[in-house]
C-alpha positions in Angstrom: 9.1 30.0 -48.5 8.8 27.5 -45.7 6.2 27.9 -42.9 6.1 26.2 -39.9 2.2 26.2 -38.0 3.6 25.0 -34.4 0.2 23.5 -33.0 0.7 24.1 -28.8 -0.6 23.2 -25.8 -0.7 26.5 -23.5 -0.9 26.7 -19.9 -3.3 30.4 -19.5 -1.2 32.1 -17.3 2.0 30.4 -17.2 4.6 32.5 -18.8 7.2 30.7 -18.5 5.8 27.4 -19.3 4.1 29.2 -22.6 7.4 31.3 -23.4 9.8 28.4 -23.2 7.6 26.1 -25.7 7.3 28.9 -28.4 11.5 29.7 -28.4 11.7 26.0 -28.1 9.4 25.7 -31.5 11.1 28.3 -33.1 14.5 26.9 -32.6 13.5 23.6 -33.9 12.1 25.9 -36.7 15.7 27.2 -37.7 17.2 23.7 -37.6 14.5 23.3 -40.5 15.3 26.3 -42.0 12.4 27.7 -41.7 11.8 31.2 -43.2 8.3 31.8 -41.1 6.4 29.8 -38.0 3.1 30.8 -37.0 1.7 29.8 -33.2 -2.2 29.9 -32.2 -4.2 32.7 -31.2 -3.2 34.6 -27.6 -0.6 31.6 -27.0 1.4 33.3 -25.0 -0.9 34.1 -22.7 -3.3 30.9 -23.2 -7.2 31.1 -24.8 -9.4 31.9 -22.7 -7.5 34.1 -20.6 -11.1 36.0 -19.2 -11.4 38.3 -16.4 -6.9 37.8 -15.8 -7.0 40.5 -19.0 -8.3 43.3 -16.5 -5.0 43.0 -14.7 -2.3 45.4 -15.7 0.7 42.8 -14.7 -1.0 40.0 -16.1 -0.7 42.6 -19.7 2.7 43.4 -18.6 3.8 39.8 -18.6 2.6 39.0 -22.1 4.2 41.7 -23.4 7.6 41.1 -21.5 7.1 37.4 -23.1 6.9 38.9 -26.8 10.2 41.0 -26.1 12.0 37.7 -24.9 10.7 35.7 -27.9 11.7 38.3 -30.4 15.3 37.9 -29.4 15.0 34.4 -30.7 13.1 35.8 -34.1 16.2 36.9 -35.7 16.8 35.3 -39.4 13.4 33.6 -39.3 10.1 35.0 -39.0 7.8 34.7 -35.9 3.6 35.2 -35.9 2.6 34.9 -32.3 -1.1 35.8 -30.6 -0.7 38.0 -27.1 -2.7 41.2 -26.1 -1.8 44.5 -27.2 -2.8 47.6 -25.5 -4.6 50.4 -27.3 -3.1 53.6 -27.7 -6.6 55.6 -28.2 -8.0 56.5 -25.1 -11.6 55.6 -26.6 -12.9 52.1 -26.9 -11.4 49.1 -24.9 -7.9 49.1 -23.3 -6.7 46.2 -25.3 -6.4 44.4 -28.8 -6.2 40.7 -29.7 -3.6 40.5 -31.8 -0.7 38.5 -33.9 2.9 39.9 -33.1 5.0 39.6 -36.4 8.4 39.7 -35.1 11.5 39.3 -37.7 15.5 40.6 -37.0 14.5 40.7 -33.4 12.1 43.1 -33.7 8.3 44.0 -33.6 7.9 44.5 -37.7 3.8 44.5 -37.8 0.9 44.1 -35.1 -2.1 42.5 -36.5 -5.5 42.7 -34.5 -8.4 40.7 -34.7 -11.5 43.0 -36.1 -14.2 40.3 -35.5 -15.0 39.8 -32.0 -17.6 36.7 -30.5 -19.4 37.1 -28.1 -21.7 34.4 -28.0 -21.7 30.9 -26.6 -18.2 30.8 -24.4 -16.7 33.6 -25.9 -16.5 36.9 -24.6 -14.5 38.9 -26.7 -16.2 42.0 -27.1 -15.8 42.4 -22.9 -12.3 42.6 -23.0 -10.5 43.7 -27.1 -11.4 47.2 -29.3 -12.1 45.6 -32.7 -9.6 46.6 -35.4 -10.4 49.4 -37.6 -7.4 49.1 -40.3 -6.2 46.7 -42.4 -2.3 45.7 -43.5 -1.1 42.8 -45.2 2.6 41.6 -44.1 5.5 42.0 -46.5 8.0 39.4 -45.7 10.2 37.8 -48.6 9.0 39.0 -51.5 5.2 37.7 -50.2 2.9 39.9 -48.9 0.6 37.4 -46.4 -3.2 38.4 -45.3 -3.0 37.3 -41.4 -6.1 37.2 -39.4 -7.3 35.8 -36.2 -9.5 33.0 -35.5 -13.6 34.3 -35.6 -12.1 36.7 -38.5 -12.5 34.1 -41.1 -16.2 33.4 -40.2 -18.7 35.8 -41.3 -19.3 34.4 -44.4 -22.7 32.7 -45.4 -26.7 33.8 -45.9 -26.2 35.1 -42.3 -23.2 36.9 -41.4 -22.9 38.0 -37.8 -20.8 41.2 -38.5 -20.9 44.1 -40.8 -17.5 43.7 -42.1 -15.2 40.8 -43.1 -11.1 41.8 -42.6 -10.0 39.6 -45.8 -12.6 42.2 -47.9 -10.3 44.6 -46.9 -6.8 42.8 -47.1 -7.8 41.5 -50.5 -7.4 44.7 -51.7 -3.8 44.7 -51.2 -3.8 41.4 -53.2 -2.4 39.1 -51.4 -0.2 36.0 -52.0 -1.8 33.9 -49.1 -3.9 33.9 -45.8 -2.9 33.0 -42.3 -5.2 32.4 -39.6 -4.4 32.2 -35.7 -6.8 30.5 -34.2 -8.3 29.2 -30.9 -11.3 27.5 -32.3 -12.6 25.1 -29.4 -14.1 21.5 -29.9 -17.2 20.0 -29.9 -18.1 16.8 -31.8 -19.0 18.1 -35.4 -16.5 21.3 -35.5 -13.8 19.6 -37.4 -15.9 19.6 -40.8 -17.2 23.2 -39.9 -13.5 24.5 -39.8 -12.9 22.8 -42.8 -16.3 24.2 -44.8 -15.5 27.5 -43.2 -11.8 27.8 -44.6 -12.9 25.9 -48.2 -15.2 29.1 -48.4 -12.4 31.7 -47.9 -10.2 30.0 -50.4 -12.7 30.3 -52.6 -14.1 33.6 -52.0 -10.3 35.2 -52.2 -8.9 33.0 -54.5 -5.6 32.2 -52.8 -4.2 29.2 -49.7 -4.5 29.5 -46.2 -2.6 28.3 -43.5 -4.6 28.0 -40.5 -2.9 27.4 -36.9 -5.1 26.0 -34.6 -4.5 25.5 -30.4 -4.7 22.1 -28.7 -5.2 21.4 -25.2 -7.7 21.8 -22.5 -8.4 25.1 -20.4 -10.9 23.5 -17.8 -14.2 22.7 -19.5 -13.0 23.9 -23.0 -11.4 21.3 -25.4 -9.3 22.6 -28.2 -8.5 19.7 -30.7 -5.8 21.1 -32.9 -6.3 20.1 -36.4 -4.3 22.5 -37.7 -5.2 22.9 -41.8 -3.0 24.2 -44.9 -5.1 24.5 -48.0 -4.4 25.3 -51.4 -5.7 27.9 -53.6 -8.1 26.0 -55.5 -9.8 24.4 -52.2 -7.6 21.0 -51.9 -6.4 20.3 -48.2 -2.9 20.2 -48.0 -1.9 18.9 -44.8 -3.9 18.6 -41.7 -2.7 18.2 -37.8 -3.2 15.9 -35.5 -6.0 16.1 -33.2 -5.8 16.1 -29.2 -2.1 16.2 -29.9 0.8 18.8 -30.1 1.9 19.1 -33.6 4.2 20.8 -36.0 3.5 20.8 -39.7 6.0 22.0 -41.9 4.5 23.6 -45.2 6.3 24.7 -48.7 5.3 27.0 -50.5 5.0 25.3 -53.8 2.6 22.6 -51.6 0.0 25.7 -52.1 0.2 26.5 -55.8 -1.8 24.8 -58.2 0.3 21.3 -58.5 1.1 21.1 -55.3 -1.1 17.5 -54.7 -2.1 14.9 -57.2 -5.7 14.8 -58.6 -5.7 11.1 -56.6 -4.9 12.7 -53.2 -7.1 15.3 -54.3 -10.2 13.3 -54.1 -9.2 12.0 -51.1 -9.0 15.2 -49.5 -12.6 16.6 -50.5 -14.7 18.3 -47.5 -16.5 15.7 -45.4 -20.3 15.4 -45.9 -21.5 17.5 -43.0 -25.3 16.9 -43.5 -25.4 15.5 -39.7 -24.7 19.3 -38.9 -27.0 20.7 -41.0 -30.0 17.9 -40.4 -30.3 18.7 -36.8 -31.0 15.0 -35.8 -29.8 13.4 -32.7 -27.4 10.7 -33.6 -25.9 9.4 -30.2 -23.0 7.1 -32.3 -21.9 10.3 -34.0 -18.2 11.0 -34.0 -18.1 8.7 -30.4 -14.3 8.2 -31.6 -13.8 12.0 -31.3 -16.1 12.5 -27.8 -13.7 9.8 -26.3 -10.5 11.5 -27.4 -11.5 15.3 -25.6 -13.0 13.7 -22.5 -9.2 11.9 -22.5 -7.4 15.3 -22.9 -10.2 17.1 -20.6 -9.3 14.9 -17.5 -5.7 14.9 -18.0 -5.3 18.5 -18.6 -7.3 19.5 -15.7 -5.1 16.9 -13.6 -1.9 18.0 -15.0 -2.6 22.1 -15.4 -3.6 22.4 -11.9 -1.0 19.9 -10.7 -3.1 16.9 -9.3 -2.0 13.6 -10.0 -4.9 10.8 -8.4 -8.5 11.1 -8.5 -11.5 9.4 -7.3 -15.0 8.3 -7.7 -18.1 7.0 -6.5 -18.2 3.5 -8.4 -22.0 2.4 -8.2 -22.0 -0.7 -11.1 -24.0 2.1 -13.4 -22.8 2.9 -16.4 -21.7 6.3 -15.9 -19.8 5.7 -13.3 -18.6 2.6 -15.2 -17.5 4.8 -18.2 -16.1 7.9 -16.2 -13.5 5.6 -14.7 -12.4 3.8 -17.8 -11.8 7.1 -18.8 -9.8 8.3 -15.7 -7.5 4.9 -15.9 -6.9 5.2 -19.6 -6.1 9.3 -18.8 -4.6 9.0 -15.6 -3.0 5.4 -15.0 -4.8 3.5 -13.1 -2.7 3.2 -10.1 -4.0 6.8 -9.5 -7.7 6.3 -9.4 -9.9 5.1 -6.6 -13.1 3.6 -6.9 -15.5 3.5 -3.9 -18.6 1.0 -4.4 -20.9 2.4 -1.3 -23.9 0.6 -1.7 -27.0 0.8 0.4 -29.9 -1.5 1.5 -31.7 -1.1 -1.9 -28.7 -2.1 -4.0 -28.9 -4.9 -6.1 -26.0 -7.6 -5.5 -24.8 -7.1 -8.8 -24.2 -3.4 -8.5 -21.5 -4.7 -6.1 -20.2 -7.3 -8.2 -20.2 -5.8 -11.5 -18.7 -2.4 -9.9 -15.7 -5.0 -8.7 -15.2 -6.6 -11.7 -15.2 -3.2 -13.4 -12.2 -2.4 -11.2 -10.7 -5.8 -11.5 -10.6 -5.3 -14.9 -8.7 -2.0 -14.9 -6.4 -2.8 -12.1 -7.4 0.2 -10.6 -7.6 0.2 -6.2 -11.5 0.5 -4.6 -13.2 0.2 -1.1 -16.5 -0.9 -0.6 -17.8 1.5 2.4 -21.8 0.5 3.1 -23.7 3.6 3.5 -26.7 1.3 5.2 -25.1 2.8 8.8 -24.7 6.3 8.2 -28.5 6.7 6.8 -30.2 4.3 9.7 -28.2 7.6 12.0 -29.9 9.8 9.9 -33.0 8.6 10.3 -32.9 8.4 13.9 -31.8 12.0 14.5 -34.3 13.0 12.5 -36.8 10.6 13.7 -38.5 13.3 16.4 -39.0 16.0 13.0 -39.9 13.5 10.1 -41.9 11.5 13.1 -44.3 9.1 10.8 -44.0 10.9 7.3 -43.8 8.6 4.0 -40.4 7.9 3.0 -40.0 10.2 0.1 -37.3 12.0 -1.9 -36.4 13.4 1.6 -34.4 10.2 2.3 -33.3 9.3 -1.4 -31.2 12.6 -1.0 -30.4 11.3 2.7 -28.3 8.8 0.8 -26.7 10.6 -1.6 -25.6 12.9 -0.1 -23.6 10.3 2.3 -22.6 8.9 -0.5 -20.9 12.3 -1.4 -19.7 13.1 1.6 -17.7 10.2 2.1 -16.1 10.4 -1.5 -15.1 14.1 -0.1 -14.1 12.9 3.3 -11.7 10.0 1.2 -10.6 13.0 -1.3 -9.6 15.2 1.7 -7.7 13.4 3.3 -5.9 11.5 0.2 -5.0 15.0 -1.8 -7.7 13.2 -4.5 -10.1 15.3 -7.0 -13.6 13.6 -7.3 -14.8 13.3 -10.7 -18.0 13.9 -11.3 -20.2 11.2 -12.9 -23.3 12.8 -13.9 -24.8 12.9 -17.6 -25.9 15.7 -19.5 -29.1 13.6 -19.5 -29.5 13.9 -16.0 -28.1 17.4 -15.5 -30.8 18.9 -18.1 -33.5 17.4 -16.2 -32.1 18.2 -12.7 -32.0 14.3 -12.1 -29.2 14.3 -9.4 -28.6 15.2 -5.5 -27.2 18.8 -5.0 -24.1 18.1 -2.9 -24.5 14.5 -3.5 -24.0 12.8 -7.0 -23.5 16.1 -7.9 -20.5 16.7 -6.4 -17.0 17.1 -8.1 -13.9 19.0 -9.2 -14.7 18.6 -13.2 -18.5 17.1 -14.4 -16.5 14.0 -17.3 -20.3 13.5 -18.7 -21.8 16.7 -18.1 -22.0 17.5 -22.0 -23.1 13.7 -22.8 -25.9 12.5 -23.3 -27.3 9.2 -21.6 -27.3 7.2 -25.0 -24.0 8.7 -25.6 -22.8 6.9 -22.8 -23.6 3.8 -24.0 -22.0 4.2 -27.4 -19.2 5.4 -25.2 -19.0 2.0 -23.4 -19.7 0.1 -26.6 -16.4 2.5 -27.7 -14.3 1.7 -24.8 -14.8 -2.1 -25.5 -14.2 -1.9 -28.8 -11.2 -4.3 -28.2 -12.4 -6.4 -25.7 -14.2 -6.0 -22.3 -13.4 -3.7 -19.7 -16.9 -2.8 -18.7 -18.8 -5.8 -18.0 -21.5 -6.1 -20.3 -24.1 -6.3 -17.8 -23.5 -3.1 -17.0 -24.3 -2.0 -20.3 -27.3 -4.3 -20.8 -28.7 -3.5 -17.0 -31.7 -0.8 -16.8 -30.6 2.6 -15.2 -31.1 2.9 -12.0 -30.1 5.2 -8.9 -31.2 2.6 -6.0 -32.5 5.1 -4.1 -35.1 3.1 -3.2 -37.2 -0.3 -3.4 -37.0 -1.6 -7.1 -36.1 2.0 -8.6 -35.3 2.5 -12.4 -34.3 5.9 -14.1 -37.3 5.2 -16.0 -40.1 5.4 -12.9 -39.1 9.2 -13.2 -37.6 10.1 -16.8 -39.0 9.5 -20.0 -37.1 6.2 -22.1 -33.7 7.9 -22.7 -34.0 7.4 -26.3 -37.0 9.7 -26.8 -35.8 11.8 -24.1 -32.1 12.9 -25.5 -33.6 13.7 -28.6 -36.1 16.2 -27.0 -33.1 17.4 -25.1 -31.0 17.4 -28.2 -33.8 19.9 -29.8 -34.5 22.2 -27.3 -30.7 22.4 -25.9 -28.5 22.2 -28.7 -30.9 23.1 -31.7 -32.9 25.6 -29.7 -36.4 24.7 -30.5 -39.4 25.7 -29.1 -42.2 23.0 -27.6 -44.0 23.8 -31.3 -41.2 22.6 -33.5 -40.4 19.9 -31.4 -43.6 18.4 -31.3 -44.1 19.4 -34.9 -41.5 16.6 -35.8 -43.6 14.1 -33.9 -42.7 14.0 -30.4 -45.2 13.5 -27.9 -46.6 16.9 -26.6 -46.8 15.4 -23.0 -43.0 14.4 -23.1 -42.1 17.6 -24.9 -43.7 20.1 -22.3 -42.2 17.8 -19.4 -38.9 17.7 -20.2 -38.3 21.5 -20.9 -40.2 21.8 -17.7 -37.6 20.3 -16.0 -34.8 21.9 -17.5 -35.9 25.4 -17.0 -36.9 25.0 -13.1 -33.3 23.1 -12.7 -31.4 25.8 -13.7 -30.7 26.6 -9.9 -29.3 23.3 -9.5 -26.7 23.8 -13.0 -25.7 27.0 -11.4 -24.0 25.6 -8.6 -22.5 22.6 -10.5 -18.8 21.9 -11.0 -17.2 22.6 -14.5 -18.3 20.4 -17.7 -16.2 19.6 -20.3 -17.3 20.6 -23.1 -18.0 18.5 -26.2 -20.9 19.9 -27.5 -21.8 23.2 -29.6 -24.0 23.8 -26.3 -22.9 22.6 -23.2 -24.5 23.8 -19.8 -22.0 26.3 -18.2 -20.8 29.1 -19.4 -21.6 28.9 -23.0 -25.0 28.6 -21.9 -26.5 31.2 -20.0 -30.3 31.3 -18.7 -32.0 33.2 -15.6 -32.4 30.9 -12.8 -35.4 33.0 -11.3 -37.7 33.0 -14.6 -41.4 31.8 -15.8 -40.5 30.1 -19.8 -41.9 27.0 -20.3 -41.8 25.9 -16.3 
């Protein structure tokens, strides 16, 4: 038997778009002569879909997609992911489920039993968990399907009561196939790897697992697609941040189907990083730089913008966020605007220019020096003789932002937002100011991320002037100011971060591993009274296992560790 796992790029809510790549796939399947291709989890509808599954037309047009695309499944077998309603008037209204469709029909529907509902998944708000099991009987091979979270409750901890393949073992089957919309973040590749290396050898037989690609606003899916035999040897593997279409034999999944060379060079990756815990800000930088790629030109393309722009201060976030936007976007189609004030330095001017000279991308210098002396003589009568203070930092940051929306608006541009995850834990940034945006590029990196970023992007030569990566951070707010006057070193702090955020530590275990109880109880301080400030951020893309947003969710109004 040939099988075909068509790795995709969906559009959530574009039918046609969605529709018209699956037939397209399937036809390029026949030319292969294919006998079986498998798409990703809900692709015809995209992953996630959310609160658009409460509509009854947006059900009806998934399932007036699966009756087009079964026209097309007529001497090959299809396995597509779409909603499926539920007969039984208890439970919920729908299933998530694989459509098997063969001889232009609807042979089998397949729902997913395991349901997440942690971190950015919501399952469990929307799908009835299945509560039978079936293997498909197709050519003389009877095939265990499950979807995506369905083939992760194994381990010392499992999060559900049941596992589906205990139950579709039973029916001994030939092999497993997986459709699955498992997003990114920087370690996740060796996870899915681990995770399907367990079932193979829990169950005894391969899997083919079909993995999404693409970005749905702040959620990366990397594709990575994975075949692997039945005595735990990878077979093939997709491409990641790319559409892909691997073509698999049969025979590749019995017990010669690899030599025992290429077998030790497919073992599982060492993934004691993941298991350690530590903070390692040059981990997988190669990976971090590929989603934030495909999460700024999704965005752009899915929601049909084509030139964005950016407040360009001769930092290094703002350095690095447009490196990324030219290398995503072309640079003919991103604006820079240097607005520096009466406490920026002259290089912050001249290495932001150079920055753009070296991508060929256009900028403006606006001074904002002006617009804040009008400020402050409005406002002269109320402030009367008060110290300068944060009152008139923010004064100038938000000018700043209003500008870069004032540019936006009138240009049809989408400001990217340049703040850190660094800054955003700690509530280090100007609410409708540097905090503005359409999509937050950094908002899941942390400050010393962002230089191994840089250091990444200049991996073949410079394109951000070094000075900007040797220079202290500093917002110029005022007389001589570095990030440092009001932040712990970012070295120490990131970790703490890294601990609390990602890890979920308490102050206790933190200090416990020899941080300094000062710093510790500061910086969770600040992230918990900031939350107000997260909530009305723009989207993040994610590249993390906990990014802020909607995979994490906290009370703003609350008294823990503040």
């Amino acid at each position: 038997m040939k099988i075909i796992l068509a790795q995709q790029n969906y559009h959530i809510g574009n039918f046609e778009l969605n529709t018209q790549k699956i037939i397209d796939a399937i036809e390029e399947a026949k030319k292969l002569h294919a006998d079986l291709i498998v798409f990703s989890e809900l692709s015809i509808c995209g992953y996630p879909p959310r609160d658009f599954l409460e509509f009854s037309d947006f059900i009806d047009k998934c399932l007036n997609a699966v009756e087009t695309i079964k026209q097309h499944a007529d001497n090959i077998g299809v396995l597509v992911g779409a909603p499926s309603r539920n007969s039984v008037a208890e439970g919920k209204d729908l299933f998530n489920s694989a459509y098997f469709l063969f001889e232009k029909e609807i042979k089998q529907i397949v729902h997913k039993t395991l349901l997440p509902t942690y971190d950015v998944f919501d399952e469990y708000r929307y799908f009835e968990p299945a509560d039978s099991w079936n293997c498909i009987e197709f050519k003389g091979q009877k095939i265990a399907v499950t979807v995506c979270e369905d083939i992760w409750n194994l381990g010392d901890n499992p999060l559900y009561r049941i596992c589906p393949m205990d139950e579709l073992i039973k029916q001994q089957p030939d092999l497993m196939i997986n459709l699955s919309a498992s997003p990114f973040d920087y370690t996740h590749a060796e996870d899915r790897k681990e995770m399907i290396k367990a079932n193979v050898a829990k169950y005894k037989i391969p899997m083919l697992y079909c993995n999404g690609v693409g970005s749905q606003t702040e959620i990366i899916f990397d594709g990575g697609s994975l075949v692997f035999d039945m005595h735990g040897n990878l077979v093939k593997e997709g491409k990641y941040f790319e559409e892909d279409f691997l073509i698999v034999d049969r025979y590749q999944m019995s017990d010669v189907s690899i030599s025992q060379n290429e077998k030790t060079n497919n073992l599982i990756p060492d993934i004691r990083h993941q298991t350690s815990g530590i903070y390692d800000s040059q981990l997988n930088i190669d990976r971090i730089h590929g989603a934030l790629l495909m999460g700024i030109r999704d965005y752009f393309k899915k929601m049909g913008f084509t030139k964005a722009i950016l407040g360009s201060s001769g930092g290094i976030d703002s350095a690095v966020v447009l490196a990324l936007a030219c290398e995503a976007l072309g640079a003919e189609n991103v604006r820079a605007v240097l607005m520096p004030s009466q406490y920026s330095t002259e290089h912050s001017v001249s290495d932001a220019v150079q920055l753009s000279k070296n991508l060929n991308n256009p900028y403006d210098i606006v001074p904002i020096k002006p617009i804040f002396d009008s400020f402050m003589q409005e406002l002269k009568p109320i402030y009367q003789d008060l110290p300068f203070n944060v009152a008139e930092e923010n004064i100038q940051a938000r000018t700043r932002g209003n500008l870069l929306m004032a540019i936006a608006n009138k240009f049809g541009l989408i400001l990217l937002n340049t703040t850190n995850k660094s800054e955003c834990a700690t509530g280090y940034g100007t609410l409708y100011g540097d905090m503005a945006g359409g999509i937050a590029v950094l908002g899941d990196v942390y400050k010393m991320q962002v230089y191994a970023l840089a250091n990444y992007i200049n991996r073949n030569g410079e394109i951000i002037p070094q000075n900007i990566i040797d220079k202290a951070p500093s917002a110029e707010l005022r007389p001589n100011q570095k990030d440092s006057d009001s932040l712990p070193d970012y070295r120490i702090l990131d970790a703490v971060l890294f601990q609390y955020i990602e890890k979920r530590q308490g102050p206790k275990e933190i200090i416990a591993q020899g941080f300094d109880k000062e710093i510790v109880d500061r910086a969770l301080k600040l992230v918990n009274v900031n939350e107000y400030k997260r909530n009305q951020f723009c989207p993040i893309i994610r590249v993390s296992n906990k990014a802020f947003g909607v995979g994490r969710r906290v009370p703003i109004v609350a008294k823990y560790l503040s």
